[in-house]
C-alpha positions as CSV (number, residue, x, y, z in Angstrom):
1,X,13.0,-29.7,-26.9
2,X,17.0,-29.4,-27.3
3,X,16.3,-25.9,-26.2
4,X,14.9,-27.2,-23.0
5,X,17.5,-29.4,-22.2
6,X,19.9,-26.5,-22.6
7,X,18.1,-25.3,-19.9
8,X,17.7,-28.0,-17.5
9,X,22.0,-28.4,-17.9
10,X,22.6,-24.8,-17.2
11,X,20.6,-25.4,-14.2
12,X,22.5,-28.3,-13.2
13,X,25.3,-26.7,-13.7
14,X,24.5,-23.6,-11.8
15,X,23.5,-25.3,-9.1
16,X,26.7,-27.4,-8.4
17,X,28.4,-25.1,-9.4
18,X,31.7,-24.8,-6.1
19,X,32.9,-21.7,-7.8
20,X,32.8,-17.9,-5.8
21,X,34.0,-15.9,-9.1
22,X,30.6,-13.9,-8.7
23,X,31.3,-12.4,-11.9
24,X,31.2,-15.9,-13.7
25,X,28.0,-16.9,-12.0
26,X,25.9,-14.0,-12.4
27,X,26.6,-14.4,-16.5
28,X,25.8,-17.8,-15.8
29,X,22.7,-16.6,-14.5
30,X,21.8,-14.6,-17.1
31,X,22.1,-17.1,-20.0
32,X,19.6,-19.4,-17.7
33,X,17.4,-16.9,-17.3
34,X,17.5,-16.0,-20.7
35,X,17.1,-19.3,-22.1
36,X,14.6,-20.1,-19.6
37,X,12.6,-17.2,-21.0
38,X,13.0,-18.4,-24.4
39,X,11.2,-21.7,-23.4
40,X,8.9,-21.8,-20.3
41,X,6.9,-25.0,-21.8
42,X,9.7,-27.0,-23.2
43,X,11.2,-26.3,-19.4
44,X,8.6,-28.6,-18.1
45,X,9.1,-31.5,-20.7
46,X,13.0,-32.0,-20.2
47,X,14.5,-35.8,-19.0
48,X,16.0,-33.4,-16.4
49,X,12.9,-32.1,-15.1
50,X,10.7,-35.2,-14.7
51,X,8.9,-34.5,-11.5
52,X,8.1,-31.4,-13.4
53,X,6.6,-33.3,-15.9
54,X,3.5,-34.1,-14.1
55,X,1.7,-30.9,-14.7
56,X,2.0,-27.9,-16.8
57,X,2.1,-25.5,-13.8
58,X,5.9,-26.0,-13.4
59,X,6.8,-22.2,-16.0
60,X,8.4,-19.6,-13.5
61,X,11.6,-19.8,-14.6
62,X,12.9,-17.9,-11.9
63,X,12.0,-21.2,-9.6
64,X,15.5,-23.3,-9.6
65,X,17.9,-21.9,-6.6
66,X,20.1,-24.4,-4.9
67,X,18.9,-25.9,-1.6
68,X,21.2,-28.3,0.2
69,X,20.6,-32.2,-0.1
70,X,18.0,-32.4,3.1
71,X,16.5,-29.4,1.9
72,X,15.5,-30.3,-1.7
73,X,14.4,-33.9,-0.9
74,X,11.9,-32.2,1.2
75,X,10.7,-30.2,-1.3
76,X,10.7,-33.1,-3.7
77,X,8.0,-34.6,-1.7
78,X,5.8,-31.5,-2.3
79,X,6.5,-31.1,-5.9
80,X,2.8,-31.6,-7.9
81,X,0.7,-30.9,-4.5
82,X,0.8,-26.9,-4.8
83,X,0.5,-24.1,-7.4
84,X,3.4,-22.8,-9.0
85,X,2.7,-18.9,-9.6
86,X,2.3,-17.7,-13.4
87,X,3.5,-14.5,-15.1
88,X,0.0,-12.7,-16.5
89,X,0.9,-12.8,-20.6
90,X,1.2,-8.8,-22.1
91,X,-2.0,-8.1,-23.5
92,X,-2.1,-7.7,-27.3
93,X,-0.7,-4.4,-28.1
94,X,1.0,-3.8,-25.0
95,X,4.1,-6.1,-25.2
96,X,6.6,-3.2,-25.8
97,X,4.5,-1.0,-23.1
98,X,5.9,-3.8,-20.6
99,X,8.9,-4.3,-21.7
100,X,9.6,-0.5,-21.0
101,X,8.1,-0.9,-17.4
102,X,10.4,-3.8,-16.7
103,X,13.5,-2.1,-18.1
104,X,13.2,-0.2,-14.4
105,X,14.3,-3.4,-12.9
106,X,14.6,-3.5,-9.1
107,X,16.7,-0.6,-7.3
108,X,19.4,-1.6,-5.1
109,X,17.8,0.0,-2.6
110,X,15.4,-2.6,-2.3
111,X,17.5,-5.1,-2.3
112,X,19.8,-4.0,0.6
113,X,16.8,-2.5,2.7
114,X,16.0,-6.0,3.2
115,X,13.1,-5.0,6.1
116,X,9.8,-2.3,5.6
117,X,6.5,-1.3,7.4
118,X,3.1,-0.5,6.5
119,X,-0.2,-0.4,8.0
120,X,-3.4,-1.3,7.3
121,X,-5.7,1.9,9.3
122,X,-8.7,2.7,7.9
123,X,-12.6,3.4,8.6
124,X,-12.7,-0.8,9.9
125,X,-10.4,0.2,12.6
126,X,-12.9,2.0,14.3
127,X,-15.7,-0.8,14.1
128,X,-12.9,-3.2,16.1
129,X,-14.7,-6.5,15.3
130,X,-13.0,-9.3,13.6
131,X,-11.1,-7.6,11.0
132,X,-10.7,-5.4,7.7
133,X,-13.8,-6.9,5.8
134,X,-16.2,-5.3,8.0
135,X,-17.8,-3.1,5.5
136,X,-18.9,-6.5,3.5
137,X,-20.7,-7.9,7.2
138,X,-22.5,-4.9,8.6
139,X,-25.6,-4.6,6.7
140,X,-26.8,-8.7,6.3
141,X,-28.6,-9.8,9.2
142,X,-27.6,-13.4,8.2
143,X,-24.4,-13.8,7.8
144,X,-23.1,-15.6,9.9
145,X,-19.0,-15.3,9.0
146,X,-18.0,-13.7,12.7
147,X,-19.7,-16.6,14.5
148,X,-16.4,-18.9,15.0
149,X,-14.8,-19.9,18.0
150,X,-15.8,-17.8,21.5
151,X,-17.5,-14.8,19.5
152,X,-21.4,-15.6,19.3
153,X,-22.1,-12.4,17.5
154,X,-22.6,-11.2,14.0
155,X,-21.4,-8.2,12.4
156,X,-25.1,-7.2,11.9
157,X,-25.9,-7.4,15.9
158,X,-22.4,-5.7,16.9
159,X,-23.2,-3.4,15.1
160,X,-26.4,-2.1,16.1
161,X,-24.8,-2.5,19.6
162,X,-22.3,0.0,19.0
163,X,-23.0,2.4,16.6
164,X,-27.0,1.9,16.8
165,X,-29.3,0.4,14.0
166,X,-27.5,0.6,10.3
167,X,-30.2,2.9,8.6
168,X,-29.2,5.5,11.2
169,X,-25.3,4.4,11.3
170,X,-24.4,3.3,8.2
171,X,-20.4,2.8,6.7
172,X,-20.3,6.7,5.6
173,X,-21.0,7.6,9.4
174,X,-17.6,6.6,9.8
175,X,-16.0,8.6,7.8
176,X,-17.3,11.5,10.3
177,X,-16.1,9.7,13.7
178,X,-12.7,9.0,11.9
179,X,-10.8,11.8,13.6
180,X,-7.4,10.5,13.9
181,X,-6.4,12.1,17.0
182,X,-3.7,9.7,18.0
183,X,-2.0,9.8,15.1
184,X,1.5,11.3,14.9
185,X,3.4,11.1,11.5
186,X,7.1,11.8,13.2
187,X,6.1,8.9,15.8
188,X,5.3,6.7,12.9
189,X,8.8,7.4,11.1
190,X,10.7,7.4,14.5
191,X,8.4,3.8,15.4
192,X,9.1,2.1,12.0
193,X,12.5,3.6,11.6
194,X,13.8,2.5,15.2
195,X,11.8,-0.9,14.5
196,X,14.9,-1.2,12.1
197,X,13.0,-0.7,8.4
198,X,14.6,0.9,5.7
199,X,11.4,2.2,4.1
200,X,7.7,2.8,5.7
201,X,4.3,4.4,4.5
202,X,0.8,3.5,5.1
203,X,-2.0,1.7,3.4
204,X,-3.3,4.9,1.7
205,X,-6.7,3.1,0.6
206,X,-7.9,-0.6,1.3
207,X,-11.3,-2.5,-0.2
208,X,-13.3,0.0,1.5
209,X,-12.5,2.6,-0.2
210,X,-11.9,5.6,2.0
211,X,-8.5,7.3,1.2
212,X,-6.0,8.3,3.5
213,X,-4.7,11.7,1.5
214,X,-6.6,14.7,0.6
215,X,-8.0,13.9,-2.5
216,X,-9.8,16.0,-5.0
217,X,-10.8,13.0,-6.6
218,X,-13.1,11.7,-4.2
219,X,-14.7,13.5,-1.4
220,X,-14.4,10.0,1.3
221,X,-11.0,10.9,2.1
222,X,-9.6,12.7,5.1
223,X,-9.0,15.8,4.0
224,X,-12.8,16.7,3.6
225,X,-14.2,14.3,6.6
226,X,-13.3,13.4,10.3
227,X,-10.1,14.6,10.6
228,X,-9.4,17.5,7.9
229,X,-5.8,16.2,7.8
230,X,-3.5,15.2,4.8
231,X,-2.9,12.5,6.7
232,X,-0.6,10.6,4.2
233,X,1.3,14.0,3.5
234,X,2.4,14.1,6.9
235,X,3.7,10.6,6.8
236,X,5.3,11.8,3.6
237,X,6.7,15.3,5.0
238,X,8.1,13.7,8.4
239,X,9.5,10.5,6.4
240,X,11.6,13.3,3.7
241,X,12.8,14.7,6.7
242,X,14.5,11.7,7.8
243,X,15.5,10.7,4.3
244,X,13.5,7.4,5.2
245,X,11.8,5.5,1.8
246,X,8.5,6.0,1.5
247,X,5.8,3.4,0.8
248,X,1.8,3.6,-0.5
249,X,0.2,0.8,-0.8
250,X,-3.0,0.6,-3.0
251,X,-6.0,-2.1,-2.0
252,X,-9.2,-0.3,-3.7
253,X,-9.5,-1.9,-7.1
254,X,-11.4,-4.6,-5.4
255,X,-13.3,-1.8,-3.9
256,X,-15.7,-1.8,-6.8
257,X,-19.1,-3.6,-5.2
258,X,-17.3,-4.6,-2.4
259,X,-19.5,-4.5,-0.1
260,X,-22.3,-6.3,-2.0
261,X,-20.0,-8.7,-4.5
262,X,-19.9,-11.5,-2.2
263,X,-23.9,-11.8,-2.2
264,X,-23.8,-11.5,-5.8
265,X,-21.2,-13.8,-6.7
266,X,-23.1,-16.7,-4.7
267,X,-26.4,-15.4,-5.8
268,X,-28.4,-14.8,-2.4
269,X,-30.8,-13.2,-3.9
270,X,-33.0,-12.8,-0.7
271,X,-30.5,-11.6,1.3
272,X,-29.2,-9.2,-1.5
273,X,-33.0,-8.1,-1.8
274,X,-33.1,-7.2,1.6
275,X,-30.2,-4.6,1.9
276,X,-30.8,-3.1,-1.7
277,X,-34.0,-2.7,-1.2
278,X,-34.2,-0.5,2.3
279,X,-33.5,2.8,0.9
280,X,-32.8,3.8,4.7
281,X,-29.2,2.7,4.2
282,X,-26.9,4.8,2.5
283,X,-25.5,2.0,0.9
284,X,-28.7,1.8,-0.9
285,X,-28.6,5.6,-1.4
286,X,-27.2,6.6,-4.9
287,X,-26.1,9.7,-3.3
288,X,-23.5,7.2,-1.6
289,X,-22.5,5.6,-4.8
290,X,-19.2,7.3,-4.6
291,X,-17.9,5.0,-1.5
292,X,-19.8,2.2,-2.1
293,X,-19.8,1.7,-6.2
294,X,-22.2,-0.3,-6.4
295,X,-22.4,-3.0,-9.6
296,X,-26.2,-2.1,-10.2
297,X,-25.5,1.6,-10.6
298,X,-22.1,2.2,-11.0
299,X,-20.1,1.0,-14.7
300,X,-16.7,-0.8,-14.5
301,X,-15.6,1.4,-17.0
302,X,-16.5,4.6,-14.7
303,X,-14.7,2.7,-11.5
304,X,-12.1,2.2,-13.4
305,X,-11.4,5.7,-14.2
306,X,-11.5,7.1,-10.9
307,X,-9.3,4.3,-9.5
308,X,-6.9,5.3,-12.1
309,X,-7.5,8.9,-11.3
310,X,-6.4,8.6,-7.9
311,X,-3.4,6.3,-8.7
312,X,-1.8,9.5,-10.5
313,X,-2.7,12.1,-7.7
314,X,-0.8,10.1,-4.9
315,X,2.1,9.6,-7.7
316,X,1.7,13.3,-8.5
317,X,1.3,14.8,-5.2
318,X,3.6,12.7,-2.9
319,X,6.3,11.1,-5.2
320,X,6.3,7.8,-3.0
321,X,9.5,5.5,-3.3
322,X,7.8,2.6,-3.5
323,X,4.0,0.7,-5.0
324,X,2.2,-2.0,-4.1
325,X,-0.9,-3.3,-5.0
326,X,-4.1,-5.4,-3.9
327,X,-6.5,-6.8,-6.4
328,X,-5.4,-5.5,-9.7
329,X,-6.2,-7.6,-12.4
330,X,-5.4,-6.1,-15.5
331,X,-7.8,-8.2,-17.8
332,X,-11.2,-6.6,-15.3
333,X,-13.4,-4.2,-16.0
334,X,-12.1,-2.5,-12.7
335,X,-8.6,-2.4,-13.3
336,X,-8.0,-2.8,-17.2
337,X,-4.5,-3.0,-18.7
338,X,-4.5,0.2,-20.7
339,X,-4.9,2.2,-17.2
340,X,-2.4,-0.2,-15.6
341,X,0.5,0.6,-17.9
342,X,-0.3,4.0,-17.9
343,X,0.0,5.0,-14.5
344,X,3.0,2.8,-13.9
345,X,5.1,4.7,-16.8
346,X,4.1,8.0,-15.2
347,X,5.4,6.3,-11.9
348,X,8.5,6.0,-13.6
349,X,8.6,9.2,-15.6
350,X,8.5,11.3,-12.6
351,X,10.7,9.4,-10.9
352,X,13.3,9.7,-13.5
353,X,12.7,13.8,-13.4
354,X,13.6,13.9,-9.6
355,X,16.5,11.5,-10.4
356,X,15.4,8.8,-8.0
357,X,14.8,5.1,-8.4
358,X,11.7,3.7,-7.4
359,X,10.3,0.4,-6.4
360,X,7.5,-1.6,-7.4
361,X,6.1,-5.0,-6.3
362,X,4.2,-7.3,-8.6
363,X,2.1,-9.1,-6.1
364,X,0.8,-13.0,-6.2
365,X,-3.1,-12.7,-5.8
366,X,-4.8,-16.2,-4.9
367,X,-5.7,-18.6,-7.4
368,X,-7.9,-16.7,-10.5
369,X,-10.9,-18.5,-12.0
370,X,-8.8,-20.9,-13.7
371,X,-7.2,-22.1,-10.6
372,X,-3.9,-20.8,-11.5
373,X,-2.0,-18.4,-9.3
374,X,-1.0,-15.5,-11.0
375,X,1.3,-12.7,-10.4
376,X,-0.5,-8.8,-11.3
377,X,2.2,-8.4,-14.0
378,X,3.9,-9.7,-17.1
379,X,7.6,-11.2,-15.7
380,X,10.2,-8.8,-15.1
381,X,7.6,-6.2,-14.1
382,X,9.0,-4.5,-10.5
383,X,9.9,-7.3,-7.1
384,X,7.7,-10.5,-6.9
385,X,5.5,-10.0,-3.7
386,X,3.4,-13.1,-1.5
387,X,0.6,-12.1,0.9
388,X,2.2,-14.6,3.5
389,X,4.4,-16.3,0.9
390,X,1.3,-18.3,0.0
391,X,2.4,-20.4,-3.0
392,X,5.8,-19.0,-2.7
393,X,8.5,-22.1,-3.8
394,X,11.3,-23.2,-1.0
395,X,14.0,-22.7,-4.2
396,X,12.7,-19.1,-5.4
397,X,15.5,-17.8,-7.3
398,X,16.0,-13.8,-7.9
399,X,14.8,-11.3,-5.5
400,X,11.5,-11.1,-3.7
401,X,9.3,-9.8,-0.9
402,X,6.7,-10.8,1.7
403,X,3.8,-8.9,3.4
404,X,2.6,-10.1,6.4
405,X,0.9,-8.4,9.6
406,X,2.5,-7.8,12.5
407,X,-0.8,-10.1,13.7
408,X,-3.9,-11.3,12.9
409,X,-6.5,-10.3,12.2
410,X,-4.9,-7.6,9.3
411,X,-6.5,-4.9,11.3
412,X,-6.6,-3.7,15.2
413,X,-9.8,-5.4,17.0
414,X,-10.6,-5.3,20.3
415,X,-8.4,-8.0,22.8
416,X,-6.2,-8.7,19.7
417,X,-4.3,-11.7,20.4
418,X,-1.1,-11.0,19.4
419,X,0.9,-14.3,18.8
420,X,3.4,-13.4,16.2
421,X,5.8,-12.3,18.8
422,X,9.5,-10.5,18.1
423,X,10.8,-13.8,18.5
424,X,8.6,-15.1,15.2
425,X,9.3,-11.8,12.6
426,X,13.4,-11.9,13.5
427,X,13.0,-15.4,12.7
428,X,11.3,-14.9,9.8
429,X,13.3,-11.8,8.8
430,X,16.3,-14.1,8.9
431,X,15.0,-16.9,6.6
432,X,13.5,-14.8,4.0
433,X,16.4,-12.6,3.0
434,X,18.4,-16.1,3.2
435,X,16.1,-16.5,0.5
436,X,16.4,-14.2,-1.4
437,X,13.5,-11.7,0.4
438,X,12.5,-8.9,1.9
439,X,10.1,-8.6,4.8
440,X,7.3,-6.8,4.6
441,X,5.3,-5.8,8.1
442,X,2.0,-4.6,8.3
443,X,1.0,-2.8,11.6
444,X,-2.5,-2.4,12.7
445,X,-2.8,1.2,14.1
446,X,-6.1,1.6,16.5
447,X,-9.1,4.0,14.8
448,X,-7.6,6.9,16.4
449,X,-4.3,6.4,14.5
450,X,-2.2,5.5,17.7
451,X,0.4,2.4,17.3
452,X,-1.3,-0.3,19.9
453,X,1.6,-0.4,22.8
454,X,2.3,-4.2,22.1
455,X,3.2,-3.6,18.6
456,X,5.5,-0.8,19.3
457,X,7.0,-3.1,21.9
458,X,7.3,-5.9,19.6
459,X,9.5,-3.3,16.9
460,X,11.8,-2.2,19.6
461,X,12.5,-5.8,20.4
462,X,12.8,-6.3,16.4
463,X,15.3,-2.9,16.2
464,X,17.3,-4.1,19.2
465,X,18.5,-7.1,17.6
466,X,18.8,-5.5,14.2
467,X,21.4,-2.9,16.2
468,X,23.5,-5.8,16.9
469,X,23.0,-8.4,14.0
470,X,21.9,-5.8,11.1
471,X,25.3,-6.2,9.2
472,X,24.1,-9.8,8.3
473,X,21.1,-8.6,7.2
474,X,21.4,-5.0,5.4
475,X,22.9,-4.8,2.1
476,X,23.9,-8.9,1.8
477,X,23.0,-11.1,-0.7
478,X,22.1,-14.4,-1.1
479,X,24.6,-16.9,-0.7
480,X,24.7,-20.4,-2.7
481,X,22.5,-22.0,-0.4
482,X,20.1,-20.5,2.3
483,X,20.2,-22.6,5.0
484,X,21.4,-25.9,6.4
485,X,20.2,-28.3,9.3
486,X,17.3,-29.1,11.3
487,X,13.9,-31.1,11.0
488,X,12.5,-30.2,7.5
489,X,9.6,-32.7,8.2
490,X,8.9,-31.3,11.4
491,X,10.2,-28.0,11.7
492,X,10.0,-26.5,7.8
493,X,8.5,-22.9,7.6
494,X,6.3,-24.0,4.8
495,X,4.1,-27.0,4.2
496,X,1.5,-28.1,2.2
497,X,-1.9,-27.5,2.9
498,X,-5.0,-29.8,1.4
499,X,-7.9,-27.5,2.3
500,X,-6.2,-24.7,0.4
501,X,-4.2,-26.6,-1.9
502,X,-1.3,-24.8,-1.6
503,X,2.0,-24.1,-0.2
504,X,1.8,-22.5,3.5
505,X,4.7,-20.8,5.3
506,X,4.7,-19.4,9.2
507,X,7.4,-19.0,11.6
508,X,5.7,-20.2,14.8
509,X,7.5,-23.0,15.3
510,X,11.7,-22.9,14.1
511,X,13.9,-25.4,14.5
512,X,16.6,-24.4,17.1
513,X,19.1,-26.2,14.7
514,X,18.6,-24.4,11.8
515,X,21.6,-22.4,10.2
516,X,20.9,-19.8,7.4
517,X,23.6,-17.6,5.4
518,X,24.0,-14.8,3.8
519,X,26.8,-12.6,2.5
520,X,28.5,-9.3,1.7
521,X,28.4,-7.8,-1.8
522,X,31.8,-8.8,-2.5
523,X,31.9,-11.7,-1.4
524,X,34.7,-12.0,1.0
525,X,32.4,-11.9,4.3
526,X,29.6,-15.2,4.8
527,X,27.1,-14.7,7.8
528,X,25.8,-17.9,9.1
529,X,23.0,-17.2,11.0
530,X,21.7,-19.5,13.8
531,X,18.4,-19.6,15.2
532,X,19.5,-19.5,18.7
533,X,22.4,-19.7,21.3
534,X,23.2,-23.7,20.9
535,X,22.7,-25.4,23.7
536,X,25.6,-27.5,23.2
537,X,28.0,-24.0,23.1
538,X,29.3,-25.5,19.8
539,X,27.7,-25.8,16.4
540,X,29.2,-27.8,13.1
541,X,28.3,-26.2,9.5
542,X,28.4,-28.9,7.7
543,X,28.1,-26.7,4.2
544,X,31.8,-25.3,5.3
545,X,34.0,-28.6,5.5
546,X,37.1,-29.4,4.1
547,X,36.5,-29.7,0.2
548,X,33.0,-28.0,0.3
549,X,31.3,-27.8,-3.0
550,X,30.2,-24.0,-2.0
551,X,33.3,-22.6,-0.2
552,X,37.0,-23.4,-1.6
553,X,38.6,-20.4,-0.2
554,X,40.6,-20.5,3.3
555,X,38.5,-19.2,6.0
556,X,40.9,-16.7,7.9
557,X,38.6,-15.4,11.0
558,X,35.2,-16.2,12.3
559,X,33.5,-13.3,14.8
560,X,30.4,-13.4,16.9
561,X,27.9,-10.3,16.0
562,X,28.3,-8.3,19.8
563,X,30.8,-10.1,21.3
564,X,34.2,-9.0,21.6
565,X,35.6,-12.3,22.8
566,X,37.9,-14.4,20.0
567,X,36.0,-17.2,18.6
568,X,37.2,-20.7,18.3
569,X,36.8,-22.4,15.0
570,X,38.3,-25.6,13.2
571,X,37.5,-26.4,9.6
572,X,37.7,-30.5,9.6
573,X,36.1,-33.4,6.8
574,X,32.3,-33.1,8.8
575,X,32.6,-29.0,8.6
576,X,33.7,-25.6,10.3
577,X,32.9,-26.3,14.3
578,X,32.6,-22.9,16.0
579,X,32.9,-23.0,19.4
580,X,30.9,-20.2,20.8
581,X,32.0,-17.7,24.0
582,X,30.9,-18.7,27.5
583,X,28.8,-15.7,27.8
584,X,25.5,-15.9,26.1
585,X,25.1,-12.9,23.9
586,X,21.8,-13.8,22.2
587,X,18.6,-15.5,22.7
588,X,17.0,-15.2,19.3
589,X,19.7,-15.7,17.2
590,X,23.3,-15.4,16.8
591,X,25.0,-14.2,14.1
592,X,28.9,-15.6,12.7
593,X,31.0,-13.0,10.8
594,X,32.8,-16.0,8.7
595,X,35.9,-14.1,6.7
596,X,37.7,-15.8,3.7
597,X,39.5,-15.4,0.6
């Protein structure tokens, strides 16, 4: 209990803290973090914490960064509603195995790249229909899951529409249509790295299962159907040639009984009866149990080998920068911890033989079967990740990343509506590495492997901007605070949401008044960030005034990011009021180069 409270002071203390010795602070840092460690449950019990003290959820100890007054009330009124994530506990035996994995830390790299791109491109691109699940859809007459909104159809009846009836078409046909033609590895590097992102690879496998490398491990994989083409090698090869980081991203340990586990897990027997039993479709067939694993015929044990298996032969054979992964839960059958820890220290051992540092994200799932959230990994292991920021806290401390596509649905369909615009992903660019982040993109090639035109127009919008207002994004850190101003009721990025009982974020809608910051490495250069040209041609940041808590040195220039017209500035009681130039320079947002020392 004292312990605790040692902990809930530091805290205070941090976040009040007015200072700018960086060197101070970050030890600071460390002996919270440390301490915090030391007592995750007696965090939650403190005096200091007592909204905290309603549930037992409240143990990440890297939750805690300051937010300004406005901010944090907001937040207040949230606290108790959603799921603070959990750390998954270092199974019996493996404590020091994870300990060595987390030693790796994050590299720099990461940190300053601050902006990536993936895709999600795969055998459900060609099908076009609703989205990356297809494979789960196609074969059940009845169910009824595409049936929303305009579309009338199922997957069943599309189906059989395009491709003809499933015992002559099934998933595996696919794999033989899949012929890539429009892909172009140098046009995906020279896309992404144009687009502005520091590092870039593909989704070398999702749920389905098929892999995007030539594989010796499992013949559905590109090098032995449709196209004949290491396909992820030539991503690889043109990305080296640029010196660009390389990404693969790994979906396919929930590809054990994918198709089928839905049916199985809400036991419709009938309609499970009725696909296992036509021995027309393949994925009836045993001969097709290598795509399909199927739980009746297949072992977890025996999944879990090969998905291991091929782990180590994309490791192996392409020596990517950086992992991520999809469905891992190290205490299932299909992804077990011993085969976990395994091919992560061989991750790092080769990487240490090349003499390169590599990345790894330790991705928040949904909520488990306890209703918990829970991140892949023990704490410490590789960058947090959030699919969307789901569950992600406002006042995340440390360093983090979020995936997201560039628009939904996660994969191309046909007439995709794309309504995350440029204007959407700067925005939320801007806010998450305020935060502490780094943004994740997914694009959503077509089945032929071409970049849809209105995505490869939305990253050139995205690179333009970046041209001009990169140097307050790339290679800053976090600054005291994230943000100030605006509508947190109305205009917040994340709210709570009852039907999912969580914690939501989106950029659709920003508040024109919002101000984030970031800053150099060492310090002597802020960035205040605003959301767009003010309307007003002046803006006040309030966190700046006289006798500020979080700036005490003399601010000696003020710039506008691509404008070479002097800037007019006062620093008075109510804050620093920047008078901007009379000829607008920006429309999304505007970046302040804010000197001092």
């Amino acid at each position: 209990m004292v312990l605790a409270y040692v902990v809930s002071l530091l805290y205070k203390i941090h976040i009040v803290s007015n200072t700018y010795q960086k060197g101070k602070q970050m030890k600071l840092n460390s002996i919270v973090k440390a301490l915090a460690l030391a007592s995750v449950v007696g965090l939650a019990a403190t005096p200091a914490m007592a909204a905290k003290e309603k549930r037992a959820t409240h143990v990440d100890p890297e939750v805690g960064s300051a937010l300004v007054k406005e901010e944090a009330d907001y937040v207040a009124t949230l606290d108790g509603k959603y799921k603070i994530p959990h750390f998954k506990e270092a199974g019996k035996g493996f404590e020091d195995d994870w300990k060595e994995i987390a030693s790796h830390g994050i590299p720099e790299w990461l940190i300053d790249a601050k902006f990536g791109l993936y895709t999600h491109w795969g055998l459900y691109s060609q099908a076009q229909f609703i989205g990356n699940t297809y494979i789960q859809h196609m074969y059940n007459p009845k169910d009824k899951k595409a049936i929303r909104g305009k579309n009338k159809e199922t997957h069943y009846d599309y189906h059989r529409r395009i491709f003809g009836p499933q015992e002559e078409f099934g998933y595996s046909k696919l794999a033989e249509t899949f012929t890539a033609k429009g892909y172009d590895a140098q046009e995906y590097v020279d896309v992404m790295m144009d687009a502005g992102a520091k590092f870039g690879g593909l989704g070398v496998v999702h749920h389905e299962g098929f892999l995007m490398w030539s594989s010796k491990i499992n013949r559905w994989n590109v090098g032995q159907t449709g196209p004949k083409r290491d396909i992820y090698g030539e991503f690889i090869e043109a990305a080296n040639k640029k010196d660009f980081k390389t990404v693969a991203t790994f979906h396919h340990a929930r590809s054990y009984d994918y198709a089928l586990k839905s049916l199985r897990n809400k036991k419709k027997e009938d309609q499970l009866a009725a696909i296992v039993n036509n021995k027309k479709l393949d994925i009836s067939n045993p001969e097709y149990d290598d795509l399909f694993f199927p739980a009746d015929r297949v072992s977890p044990p025996e999944f879990a080998k090969e998905w291991h298996s091929k782990i180590v032969e994309v490791i192996d054979n392409y020596s990517p920068d950086f992992l991520w992964f999809d469905g891992i839960g190290v205490e299932n059958g299909n992804s077990p911890e011993h085969l976990v820890v395994d091919f992560l220290k061989r991750f790092y051992d080769n990487a240490e033989k090349q003499g390169k540092e590599v990345a790894l994200v330790n991705k928040l799932p949904g909520a488990d079967k306890t209703g918990l959230a829970r991140f892949n990994f023990p704490q410490g292991t590789g960058m947090r990740g959030y699919e969307n920021s789901r569950n992600m806290p406002p006042n995340n401390d440390g360093y983090w990343l979020w995936d997201r596509a560039i628009s939904y649905p996660w994969s191309y369909v046909l007439n995709k509506d794309y309504n995350l615009t440029s204007t959407n992903h700067i925005h939320s660019l801007i806010d998450i590495v305020a935060r502490g982040g780094v943004f994740f993109l997914s694009l959503t090639p077509k089945g032929d492997g071409s970049i849809p035109a209105e995505e490869k127009r939305i990253l050139a919008e995205m690179g333009d901007w970046l041209e001009v207002n990169g140097e307050a994004i790339y290679s800053t850190r976090r600054w005291d605070v994230p943000g100030e101003g605006g509508d947190y009721k109305k205009f917040a990025p994340y709210k709570y949401r009852a039907k999912g009982k969580g914690l939501w974020w989106d950029y659709k809608k920003t508040d024109p008044n919002r101000i984030s910051f970031t800053r150099s490495k060492d310090n002597k250069t802020l960035y205040a960030i605003t959301n767009a040209w003010p309307k007003s041609g002046k803006i006040v940041i309030e966190s700046l005034k006289n006798g500020s808590q979080y700036m005490s040195d003399d601010i000696t220039n003020v710039e506008l990011l691509g404008s070479k017209e002097k800037i007019e500035y006062k620093r008075t009681s109510k804050g620093l009021e920047v008078t901007f130039p009379k000829q607008q320079t920006c429309k999304v947002a505007c970046s302040l180069k804010i000197s001092h020392g």
